[in-house]
LUMTIRO-880585 format. One record per residue (C-alpha): x, y, z; residue number from 1; residue in one letter. Coordinates in steps of 0.2 Angstrom, whole numbers. Example, Ala and Ser with C-alpha at 12.3 -4.5 7.8 and 13.67 -1.06 7.14 Angstrom:
LUMTIRO-880585
   east  north     up    i  aa
     62    -22     39    1   a
     68     -5     36    2   s
END
This chain:
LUMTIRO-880585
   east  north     up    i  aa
    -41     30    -50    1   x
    -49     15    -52    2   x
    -65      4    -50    3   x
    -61     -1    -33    4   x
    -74      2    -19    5   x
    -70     16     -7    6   x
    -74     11     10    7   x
    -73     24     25    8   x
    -61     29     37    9   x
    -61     17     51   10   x
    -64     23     68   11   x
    -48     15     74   12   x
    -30     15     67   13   x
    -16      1     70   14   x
      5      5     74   15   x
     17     -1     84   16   x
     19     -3    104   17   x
     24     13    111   18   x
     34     12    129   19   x
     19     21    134   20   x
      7     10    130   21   x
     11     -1    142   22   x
      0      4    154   23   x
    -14      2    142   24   x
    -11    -14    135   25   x
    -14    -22    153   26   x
    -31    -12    155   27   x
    -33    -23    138   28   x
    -29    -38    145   29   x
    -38    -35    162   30   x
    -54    -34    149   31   x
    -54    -49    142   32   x
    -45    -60    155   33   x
    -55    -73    160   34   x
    -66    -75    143   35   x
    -69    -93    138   36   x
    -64    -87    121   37   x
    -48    -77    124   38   x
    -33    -89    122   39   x
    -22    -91    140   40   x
    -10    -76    143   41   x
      0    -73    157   42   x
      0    -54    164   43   x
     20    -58    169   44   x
     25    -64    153   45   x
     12    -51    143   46   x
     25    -37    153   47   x
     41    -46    150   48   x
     38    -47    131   49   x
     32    -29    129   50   x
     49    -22    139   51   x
     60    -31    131   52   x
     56    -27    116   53   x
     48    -40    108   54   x
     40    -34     91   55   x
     22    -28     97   56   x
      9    -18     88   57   x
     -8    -12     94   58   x
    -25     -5     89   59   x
    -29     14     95   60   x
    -45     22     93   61   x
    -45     40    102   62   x
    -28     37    109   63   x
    -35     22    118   64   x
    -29      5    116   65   x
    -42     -6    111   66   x
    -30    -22    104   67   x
    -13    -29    104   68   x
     -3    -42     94   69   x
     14    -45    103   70   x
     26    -60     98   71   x
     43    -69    105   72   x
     57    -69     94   73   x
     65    -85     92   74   x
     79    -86     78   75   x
     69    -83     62   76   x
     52    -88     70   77   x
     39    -77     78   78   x
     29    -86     93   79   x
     14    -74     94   80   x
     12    -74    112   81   x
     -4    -63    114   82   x
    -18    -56    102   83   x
    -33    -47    113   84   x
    -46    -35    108   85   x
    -56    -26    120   86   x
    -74    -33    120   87   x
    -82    -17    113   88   x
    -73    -18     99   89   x
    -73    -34     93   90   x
    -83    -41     76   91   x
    -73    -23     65   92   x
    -59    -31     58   93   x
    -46    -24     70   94   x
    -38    -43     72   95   x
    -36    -45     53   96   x
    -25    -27     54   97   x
    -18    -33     69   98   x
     -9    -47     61   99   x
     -7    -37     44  100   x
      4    -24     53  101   x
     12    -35     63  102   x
     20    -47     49  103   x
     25    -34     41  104   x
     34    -29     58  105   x
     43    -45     59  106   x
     47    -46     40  107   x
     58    -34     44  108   x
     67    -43     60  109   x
     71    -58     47  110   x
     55    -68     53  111   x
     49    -82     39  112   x
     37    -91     49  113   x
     24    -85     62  114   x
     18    -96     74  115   x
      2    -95     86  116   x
     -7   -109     97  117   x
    -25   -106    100  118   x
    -38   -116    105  119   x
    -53   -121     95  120   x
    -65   -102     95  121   x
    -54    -93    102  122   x
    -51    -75     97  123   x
    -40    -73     83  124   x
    -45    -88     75  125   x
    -54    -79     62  126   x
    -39    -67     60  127   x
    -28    -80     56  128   x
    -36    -89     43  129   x
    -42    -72     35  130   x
    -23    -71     37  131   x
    -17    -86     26  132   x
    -11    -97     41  133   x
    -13   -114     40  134   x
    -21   -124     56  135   x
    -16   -140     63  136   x
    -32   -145     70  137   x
    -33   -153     88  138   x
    -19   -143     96  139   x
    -24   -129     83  140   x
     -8   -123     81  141   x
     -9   -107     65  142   x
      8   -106     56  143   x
     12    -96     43  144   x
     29    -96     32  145   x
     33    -77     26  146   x
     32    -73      9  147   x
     51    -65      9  148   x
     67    -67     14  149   x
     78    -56     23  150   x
     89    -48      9  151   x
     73    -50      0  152   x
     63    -35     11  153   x
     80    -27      9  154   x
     76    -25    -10  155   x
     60    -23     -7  156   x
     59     -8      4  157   x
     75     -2     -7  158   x
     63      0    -22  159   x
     46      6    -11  160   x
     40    -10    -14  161   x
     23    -17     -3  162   x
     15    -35     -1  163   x
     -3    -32     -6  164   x
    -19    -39      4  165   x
    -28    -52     -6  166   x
    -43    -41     -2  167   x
    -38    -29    -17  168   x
    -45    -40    -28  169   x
    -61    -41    -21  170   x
    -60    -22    -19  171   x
    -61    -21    -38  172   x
    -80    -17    -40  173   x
    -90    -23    -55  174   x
    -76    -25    -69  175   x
    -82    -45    -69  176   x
    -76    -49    -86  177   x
    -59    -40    -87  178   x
    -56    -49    -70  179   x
    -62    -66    -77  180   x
    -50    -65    -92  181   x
    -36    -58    -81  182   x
    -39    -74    -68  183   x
    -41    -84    -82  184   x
    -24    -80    -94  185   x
    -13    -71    -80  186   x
    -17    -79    -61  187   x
    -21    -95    -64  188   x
     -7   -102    -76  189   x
      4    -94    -64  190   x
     -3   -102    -48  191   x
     -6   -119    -55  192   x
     14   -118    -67  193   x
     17   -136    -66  194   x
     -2   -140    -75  195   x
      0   -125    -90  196   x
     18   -131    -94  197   x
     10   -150    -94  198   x
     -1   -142   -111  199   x
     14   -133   -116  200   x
      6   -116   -110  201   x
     18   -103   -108  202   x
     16    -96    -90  203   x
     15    -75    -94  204   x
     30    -67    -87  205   x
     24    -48    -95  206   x
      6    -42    -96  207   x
      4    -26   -106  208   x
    -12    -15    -98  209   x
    -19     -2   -111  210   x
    -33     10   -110  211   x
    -39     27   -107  212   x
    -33     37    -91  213   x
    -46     34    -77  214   x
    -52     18    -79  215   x
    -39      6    -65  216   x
    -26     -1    -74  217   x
    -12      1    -59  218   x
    -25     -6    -47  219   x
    -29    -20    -57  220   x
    -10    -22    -57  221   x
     -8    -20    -38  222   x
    -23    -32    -38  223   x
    -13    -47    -47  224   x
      0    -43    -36  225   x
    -12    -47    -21  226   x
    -22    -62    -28  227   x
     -4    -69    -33  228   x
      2    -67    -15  229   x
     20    -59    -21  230   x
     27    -40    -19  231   x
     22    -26    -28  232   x
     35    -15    -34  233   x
     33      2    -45  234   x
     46      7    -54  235   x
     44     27    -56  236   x
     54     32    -74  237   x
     52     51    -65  238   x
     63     45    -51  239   x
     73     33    -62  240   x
     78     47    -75  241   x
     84     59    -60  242   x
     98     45    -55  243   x
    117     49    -60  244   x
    116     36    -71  245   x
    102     40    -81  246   x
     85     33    -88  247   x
     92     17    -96  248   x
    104     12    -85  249   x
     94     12    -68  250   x
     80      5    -76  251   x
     92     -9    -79  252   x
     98     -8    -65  253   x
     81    -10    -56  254   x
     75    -27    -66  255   x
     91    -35    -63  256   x
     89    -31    -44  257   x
     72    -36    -45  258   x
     76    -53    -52  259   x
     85    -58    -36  260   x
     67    -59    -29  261   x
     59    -73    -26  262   x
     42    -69    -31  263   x
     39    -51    -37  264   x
     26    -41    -49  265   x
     36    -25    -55  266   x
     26    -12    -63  267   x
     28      1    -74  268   x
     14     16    -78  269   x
     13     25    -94  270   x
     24     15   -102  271   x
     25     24   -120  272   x
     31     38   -109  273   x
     50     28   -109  274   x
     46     17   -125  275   x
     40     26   -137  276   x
     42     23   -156  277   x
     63     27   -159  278   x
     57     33   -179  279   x
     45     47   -171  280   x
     56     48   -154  281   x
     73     48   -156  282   x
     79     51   -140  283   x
     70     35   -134  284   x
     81     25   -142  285   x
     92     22   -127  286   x
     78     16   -114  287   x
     72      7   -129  288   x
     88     -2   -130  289   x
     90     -6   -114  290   x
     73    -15   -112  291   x
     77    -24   -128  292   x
     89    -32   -117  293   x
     83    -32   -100  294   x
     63    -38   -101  295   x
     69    -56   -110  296   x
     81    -57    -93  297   x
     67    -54    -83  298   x
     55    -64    -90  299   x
     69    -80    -91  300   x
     66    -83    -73  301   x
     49    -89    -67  302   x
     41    -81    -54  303   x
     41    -63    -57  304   x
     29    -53    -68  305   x
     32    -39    -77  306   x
     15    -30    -77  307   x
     15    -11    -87  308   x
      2     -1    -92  309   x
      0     15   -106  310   x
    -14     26   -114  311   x
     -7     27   -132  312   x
     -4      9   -133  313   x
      1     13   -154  314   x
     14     23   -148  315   x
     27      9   -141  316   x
     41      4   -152  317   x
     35    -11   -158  318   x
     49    -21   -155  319   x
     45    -20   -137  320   x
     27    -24   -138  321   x
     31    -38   -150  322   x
     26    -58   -142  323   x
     40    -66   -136  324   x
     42    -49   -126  325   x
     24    -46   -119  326   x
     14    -64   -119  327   x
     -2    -53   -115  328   x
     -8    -36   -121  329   x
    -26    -33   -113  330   x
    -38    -19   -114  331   x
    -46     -9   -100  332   x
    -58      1   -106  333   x
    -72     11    -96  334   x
    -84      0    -87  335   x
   -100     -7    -93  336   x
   -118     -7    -86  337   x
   -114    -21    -75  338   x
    -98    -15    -65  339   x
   -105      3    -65  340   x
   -120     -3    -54  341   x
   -108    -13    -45  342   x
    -97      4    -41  343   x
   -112     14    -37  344   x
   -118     -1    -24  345   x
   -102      3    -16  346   x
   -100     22    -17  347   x
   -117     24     -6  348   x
   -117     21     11  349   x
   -131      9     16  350   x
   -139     27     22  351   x
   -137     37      9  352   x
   -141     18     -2  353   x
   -160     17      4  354   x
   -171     25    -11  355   x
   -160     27    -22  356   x
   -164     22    -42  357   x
   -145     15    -48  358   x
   -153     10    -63  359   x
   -155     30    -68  360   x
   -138     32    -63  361   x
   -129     19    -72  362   x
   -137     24    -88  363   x
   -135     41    -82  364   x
   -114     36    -82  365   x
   -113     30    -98  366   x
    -94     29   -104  367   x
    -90     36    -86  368   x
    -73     30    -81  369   x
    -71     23    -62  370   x
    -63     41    -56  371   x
    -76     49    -65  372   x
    -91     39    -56  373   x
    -82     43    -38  374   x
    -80     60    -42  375   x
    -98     61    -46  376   x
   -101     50    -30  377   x
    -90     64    -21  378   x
   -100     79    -27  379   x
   -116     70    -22  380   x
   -108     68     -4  381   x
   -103     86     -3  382   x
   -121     93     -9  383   x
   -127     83      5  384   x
   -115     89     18  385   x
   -115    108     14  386   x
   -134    108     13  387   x
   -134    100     32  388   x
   -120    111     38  389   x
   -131    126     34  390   x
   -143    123     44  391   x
   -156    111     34  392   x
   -162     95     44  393   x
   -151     77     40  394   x
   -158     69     26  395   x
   -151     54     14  396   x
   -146     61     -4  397   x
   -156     56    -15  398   x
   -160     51    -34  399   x
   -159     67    -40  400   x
   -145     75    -30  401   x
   -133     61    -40  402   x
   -141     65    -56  403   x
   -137     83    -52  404   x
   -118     78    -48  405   x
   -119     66    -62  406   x
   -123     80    -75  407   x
   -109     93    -68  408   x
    -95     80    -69  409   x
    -87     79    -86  410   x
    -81     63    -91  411   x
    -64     61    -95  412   x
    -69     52   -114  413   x
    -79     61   -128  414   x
    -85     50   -142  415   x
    -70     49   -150  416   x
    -60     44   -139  417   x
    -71     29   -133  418   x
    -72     25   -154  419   x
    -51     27   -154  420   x
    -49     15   -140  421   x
    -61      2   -146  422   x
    -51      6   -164  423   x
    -36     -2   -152  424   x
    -42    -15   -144  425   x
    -47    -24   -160  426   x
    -28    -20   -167  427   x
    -18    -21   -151  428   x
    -26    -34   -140  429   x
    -17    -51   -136  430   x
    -25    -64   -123  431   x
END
């Protein structure tokens, strides 16, 4: 769990074009023909497109279609022909999800660039830019070049690998000055290569996240992945280990598979799981090993990350954890006052928000760690709806109801283990 801000369930989902739908996406289109700011669509070529089987996908809320995105293919080029949303249901988001769903759709057709003509307000604009496309103004043609190509989703999809929204990042609630040092030393010297090698900065190629359980160390990971723009990969050692070839092997296997990627941030959880210490762990000495010999391979290249993350940060060999093999070792510890009245803002509904005293429960969440603070959030929200699904009248929770949940979560660290990591975080960390 993590820190980020849990949003609710949207009234409406987004999949593919169903033969089915058909019928539907015309109701669509009758909707919004005619609207100054709907871009020009003809209803033949709207049809052709969609029975052909020209990669479509379209918004559904209550088995109604409320939105399409269709394209034409041309060679590696997507033309997207059409992007409508019926007027009720315009201003939620759905065109940014729209476009999401429909990239990845046309990743995997072996599509590098995305195309669409639009004029000067008209819908989808927004979308597109939220997007990452790039306008040229007067004809205002948006174009995009993919992030991968088409052996690349290949390897990508191989390993259960995902391209991350940038919005991740701004997902992370509170957290400001772990997310200022990992923008600082991770992100920027890796966007801007060419400046950090001009200073002899060496652009990090592995980034060690330590800390207790509970307080977001993969979605910080994911996160770098999304503000960085590149694929997201987790390597599983549970799924690696139960391969024919064993532990060692396929993890090797995976990193040099990996490095045929372009871009790429591979990630590994509980990390002193496969590394530990080969004195107190013999039987680690063979993954140990291997990574001796596979993370300084990985790292050669530039444009790939090897992000991993561990609660017992003093139990990794330390021949792994040595520089030269991991350039950054950062702590994430439990958040302070400032990101934990940032996560309560966000785990209240504007509703449920009104009234409520944060100040009492941030200082009531002292130490908490992000999942401990949504679980308290949680049993808040359940207090709230069992009272009003017995009967009582609808009523926002209220100061009290969270200091109640508050005091019957237990927070996953006691003293001393808040006092052991701050013990390790003055040893360990390198930034």
């Amino acid at each position: 769990m993590s820190g980020v801000a849990e949003l609710p369930t949207p009234a409406w989902q987004v999949r593919d074009f169903h033969e089915s739908d058909i019928n539907k996406v015309v109701s669509v289109y009758e909707d919004t023909r005619g609207l100054v700011d709907s871009a020009p669509l003809n209803l033949i070529d709207l049809v052709t497109s969609l029975r052909s089987g020209e990669p479509a996908v379209v918004a559904v809320a209550h088995q109604e279609v409320i939105g399409f995105a269709v394209a034409d293919l041309r060679g590696d080029r997507a033309i997207l022909v059409g992007l409508r949303i019926h007027t009720r249901w315009r201003g939620k988001g759905i065109g940014s999800q729209l476009l999401r769903a429909f990239e990845d759709r046309v990743l995997h057709l072996g599509v590098r660039r995305v195309e669409a003509l639009l004029g000067p307000g008209q819908v989808g604009e927004e979308a597109l830019l939220n997007r990452g496309f790039n306008a040229t103004r007067g004809l205002t043609l948006f174009a995009k070049d993919e992030p991968l190509a088409p052996t690349e989703v290949g390897i990508l999809d191989a390993w259960g690998g995902e391209l991350v929204d940038e919005s991740a990042w701004d997902a992370i609630a509170g957290m400001q000055e772990l997310k200022g040092i990992i923008e600082e030393r991770v992100v920027r010297p890796i966007l801007e290569d060419d400046l950090a090698r001009h200073f002899g900065l060496r652009v990090p190629a592995t980034v060690m996240l330590f800390g207790p359980p509970g307080t977001g160390k993969t979605s910080f990971a994911r996160a770098i992945a999304g503000r960085l723009g590149w694929p997201f990969i987790e390597l599983l050692p549970s799924k690696l280990a139960g391969t024919a070839s064993g532990l060692a092997a396929e993890l090797g296997r995976a990193l040099a598979e990996l490095s045929r990627l372009e871009h790429v941030v591979a990630f590994i959880d509980e990390f002193d799981e496969i590394s530990a210490s080969r004195d107190a762990r013999p039987d680690t000495q063979g993954v140990v090993n291997e990574l001796l010999k596979a993370i300084p391979h990985f790292r050669s290249q530039p444009g790939r990350l090897l992000a991993c993350a561990t609660n017992s940060i003093e139990c990794i060999d330390p021949a792994v954890i040595r520089p030269g093999r991991f350039d950054l070792v950062i702590p994430v510890g439990p958040p302070d006052a400032e990101a934990r009245l940032a996560m309560w803002s966000a785990a209240v509904d504007n509703e449920n928000g009104r009234g409520l005293e944060l100040d009492a429960l941030v200082e009531a969440t002292t130490g908490f760690t992000p999942a401990d603070l949504l679980l308290a959030s949680q049993h808040a929200a359940f207090v709230g709806f069992r009272r009003t699904a017995t009967g009582a009248i609808p009523q926002p929770l209220s100061t009290h109801d969270y200091l109640d949940a508050i005091a019957s979560t237990r927070p996953s660290l006691d003293e001393r283990a808040l006092a052991s990591f701050q013990a390790d975080a003055e040893l360990h960390q390198r930034v």
